[in-house]
C-alpha positions in Angstrom: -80.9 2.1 -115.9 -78.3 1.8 -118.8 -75.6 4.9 -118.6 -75.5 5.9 -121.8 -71.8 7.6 -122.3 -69.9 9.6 -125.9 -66.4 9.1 -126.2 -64.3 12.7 -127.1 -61.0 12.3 -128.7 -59.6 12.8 -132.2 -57.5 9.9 -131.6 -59.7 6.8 -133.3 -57.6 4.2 -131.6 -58.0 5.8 -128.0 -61.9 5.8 -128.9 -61.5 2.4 -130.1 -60.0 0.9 -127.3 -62.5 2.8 -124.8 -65.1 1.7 -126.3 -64.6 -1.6 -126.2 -63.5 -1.8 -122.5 -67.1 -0.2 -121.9 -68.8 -2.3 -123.5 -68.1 -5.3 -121.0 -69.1 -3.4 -118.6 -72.4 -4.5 -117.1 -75.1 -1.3 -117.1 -72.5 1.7 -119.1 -73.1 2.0 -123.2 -71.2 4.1 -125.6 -73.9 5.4 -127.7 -71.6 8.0 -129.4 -68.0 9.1 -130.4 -66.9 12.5 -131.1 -63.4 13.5 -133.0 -63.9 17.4 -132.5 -65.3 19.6 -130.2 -67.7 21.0 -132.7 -68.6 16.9 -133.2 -69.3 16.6 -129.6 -71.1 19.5 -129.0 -73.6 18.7 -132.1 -74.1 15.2 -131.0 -74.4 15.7 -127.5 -77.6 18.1 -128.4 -78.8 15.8 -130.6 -78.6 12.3 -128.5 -78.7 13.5 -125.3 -76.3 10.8 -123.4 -75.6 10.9 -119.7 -72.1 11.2 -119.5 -69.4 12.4 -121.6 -65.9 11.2 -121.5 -64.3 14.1 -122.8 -60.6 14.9 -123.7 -59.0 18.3 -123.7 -56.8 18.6 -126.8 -59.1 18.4 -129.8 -59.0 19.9 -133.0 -60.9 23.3 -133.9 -61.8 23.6 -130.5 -60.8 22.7 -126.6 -62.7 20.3 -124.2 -62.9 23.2 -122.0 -65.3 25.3 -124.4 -66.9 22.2 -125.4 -67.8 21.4 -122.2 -68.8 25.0 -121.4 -71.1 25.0 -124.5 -72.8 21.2 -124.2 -73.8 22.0 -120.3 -75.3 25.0 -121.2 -77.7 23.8 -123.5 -77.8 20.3 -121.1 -77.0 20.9 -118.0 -77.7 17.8 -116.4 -75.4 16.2 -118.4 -72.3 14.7 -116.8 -68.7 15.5 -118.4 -65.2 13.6 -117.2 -62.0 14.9 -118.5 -60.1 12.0 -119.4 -56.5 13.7 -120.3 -52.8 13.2 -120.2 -52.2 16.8 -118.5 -52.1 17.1 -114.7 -51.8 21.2 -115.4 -53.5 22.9 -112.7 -54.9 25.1 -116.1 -56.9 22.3 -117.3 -58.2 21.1 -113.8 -59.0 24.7 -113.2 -60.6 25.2 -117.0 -62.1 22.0 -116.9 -63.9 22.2 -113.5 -64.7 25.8 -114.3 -66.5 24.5 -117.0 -68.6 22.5 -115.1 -66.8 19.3 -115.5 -68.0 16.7 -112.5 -64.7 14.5 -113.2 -61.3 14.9 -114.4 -59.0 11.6 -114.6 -55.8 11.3 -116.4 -54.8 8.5 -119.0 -52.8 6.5 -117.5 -55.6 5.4 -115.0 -57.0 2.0 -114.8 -60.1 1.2 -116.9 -61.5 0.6 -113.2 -60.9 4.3 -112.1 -62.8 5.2 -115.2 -66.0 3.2 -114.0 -65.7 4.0 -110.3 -65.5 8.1 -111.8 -68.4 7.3 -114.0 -70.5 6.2 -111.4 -69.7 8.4 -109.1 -70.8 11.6 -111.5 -74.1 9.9 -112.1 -75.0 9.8 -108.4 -74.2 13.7 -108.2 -71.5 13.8 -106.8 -67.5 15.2 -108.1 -64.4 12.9 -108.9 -61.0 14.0 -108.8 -58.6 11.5 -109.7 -55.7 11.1 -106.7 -53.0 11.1 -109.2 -53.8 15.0 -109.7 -51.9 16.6 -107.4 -52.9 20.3 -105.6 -56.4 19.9 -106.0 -59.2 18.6 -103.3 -62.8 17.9 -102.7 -64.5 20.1 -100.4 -66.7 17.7 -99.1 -69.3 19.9 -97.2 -69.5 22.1 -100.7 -68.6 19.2 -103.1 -66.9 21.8 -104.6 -63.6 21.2 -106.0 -60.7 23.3 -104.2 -57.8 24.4 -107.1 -54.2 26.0 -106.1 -54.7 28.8 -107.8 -56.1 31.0 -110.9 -55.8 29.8 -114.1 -54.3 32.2 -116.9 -56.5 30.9 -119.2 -59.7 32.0 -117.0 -58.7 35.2 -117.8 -59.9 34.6 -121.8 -62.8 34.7 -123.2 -64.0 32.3 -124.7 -63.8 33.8 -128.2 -60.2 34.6 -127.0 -59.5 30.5 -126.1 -60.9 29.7 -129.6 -58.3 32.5 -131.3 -55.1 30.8 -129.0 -55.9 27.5 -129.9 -56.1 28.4 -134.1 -53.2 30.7 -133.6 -51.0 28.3 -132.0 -51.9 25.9 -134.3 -50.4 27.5 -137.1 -53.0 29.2 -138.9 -52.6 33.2 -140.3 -55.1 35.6 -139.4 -57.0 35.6 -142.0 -57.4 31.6 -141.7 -58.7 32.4 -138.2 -61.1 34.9 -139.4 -62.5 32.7 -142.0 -62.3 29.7 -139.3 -64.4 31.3 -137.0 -66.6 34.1 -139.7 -65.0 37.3 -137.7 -62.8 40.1 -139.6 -59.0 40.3 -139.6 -59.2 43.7 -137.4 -61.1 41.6 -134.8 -58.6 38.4 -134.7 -55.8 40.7 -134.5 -57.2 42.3 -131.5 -58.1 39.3 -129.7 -54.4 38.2 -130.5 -52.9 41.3 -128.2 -55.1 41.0 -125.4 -54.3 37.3 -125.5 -51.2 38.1 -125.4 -51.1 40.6 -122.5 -53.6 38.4 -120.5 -51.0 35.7 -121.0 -47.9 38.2 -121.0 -46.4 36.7 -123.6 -44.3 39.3 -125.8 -44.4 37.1 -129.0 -46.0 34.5 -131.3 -43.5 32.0 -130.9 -43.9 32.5 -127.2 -47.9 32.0 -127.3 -46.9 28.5 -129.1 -44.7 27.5 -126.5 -47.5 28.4 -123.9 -50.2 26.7 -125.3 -48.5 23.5 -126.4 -46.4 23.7 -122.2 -50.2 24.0 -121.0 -51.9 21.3 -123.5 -53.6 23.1 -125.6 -52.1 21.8 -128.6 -49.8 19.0 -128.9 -46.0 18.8 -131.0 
């Protein structure tokens, strides 16, 4: 059987490169590429592929709510994390998800097969370069050091944090994501004393210190 695989990442020339290294490999097929969570989510409903190699910074919305959202309509599907943060919030979020991977970028292509197959014979990868977090082998449950902040948000809240610390006013959240100003603004304070951040500029520096958007 072919494994049919979609690449996430809004970086073309990561896609690119993936892509190609798949491509030699004997029995694994990209048969899509996403640049957006909204893009992956669409096309993974629509094609149906077996795994997806997904990243975690991605515009308009995270891997970790894509994820969430694509295994609930599918959820046989596989998703690896392929992402440059180690952050015990992303394992967490990722894996709470319902991720069955999560390897970081600077693995070997060979890391990424050996992950891929491992997710399509049921069972979890954890890359070994990810440190504080296990496989509990009798469970094949991942073990994580701790609760994530994050898993305290909703996911309406994760969407608001991400367009917030991206830059955008209140009203370009509300439009963004067809809620009122009132509402954003609330979601914006409980974020806030979820996260216990006392400002903005704080709730920047969080999310772009935990990944969620990049400088």
């Amino acid at each position: 059987m072919t494994i049919n695989t979609m690449l996430v990442d809004d970086h073309k020339i990561i896609r690119d490169g993936l892509r190609t290294l798949i491509e030699k490999e004997p029995g694994i097929e990209v048969i899509a590429e996403a640049e957006s969570g909204m893009d992956a989510v669409t096309k993974a409903k629509d094609l149906l592929p077996h795994v997806v190699i997904m990243d975690i910074s991605l515009p308009d919305m995270s891997g970790i709510d894509a994820t969430r959202i694509i295994l609930k309509e599918n959820p046989s599907l596989k998703v690896i994390a392929l992402s440059m943060y180690s952050d015990r919030f992303f394992v967490s979020g990722m894996f709470d998800a319902g991720a069955s991977g999560y390897l970081l970028k600077d693995c070997a292509f060979e890391e990424l097969v050996s992950a891929i197959l491992t997710v399509m014979a049921g069972k979890i990868y954890v890359s070994s370069n990810i440190k504080g977090f296990s496989l509990d082998k009798p469970t094949g449950k991942v073990l994580t050091p701790g609760s994530s902040g994050l898993s305290l948000l909703t996911n309406r809240e994760r969407e608001v944090l991400q367009l917030v610390a991206e830059g955008l006013s209140s009203r370009a959240v509300a439009a963004r994501l067809g809620i009122s100003v009132k509402t954003v603004e609330a979601h914006r304070r409980h974020i806030m004393d979820k996260l216990e951040v006392g400002s903005i500029s704080e709730l920047v520096k969080y999310a772009i210190r935990q990944g969620i958007i990049t400088v």
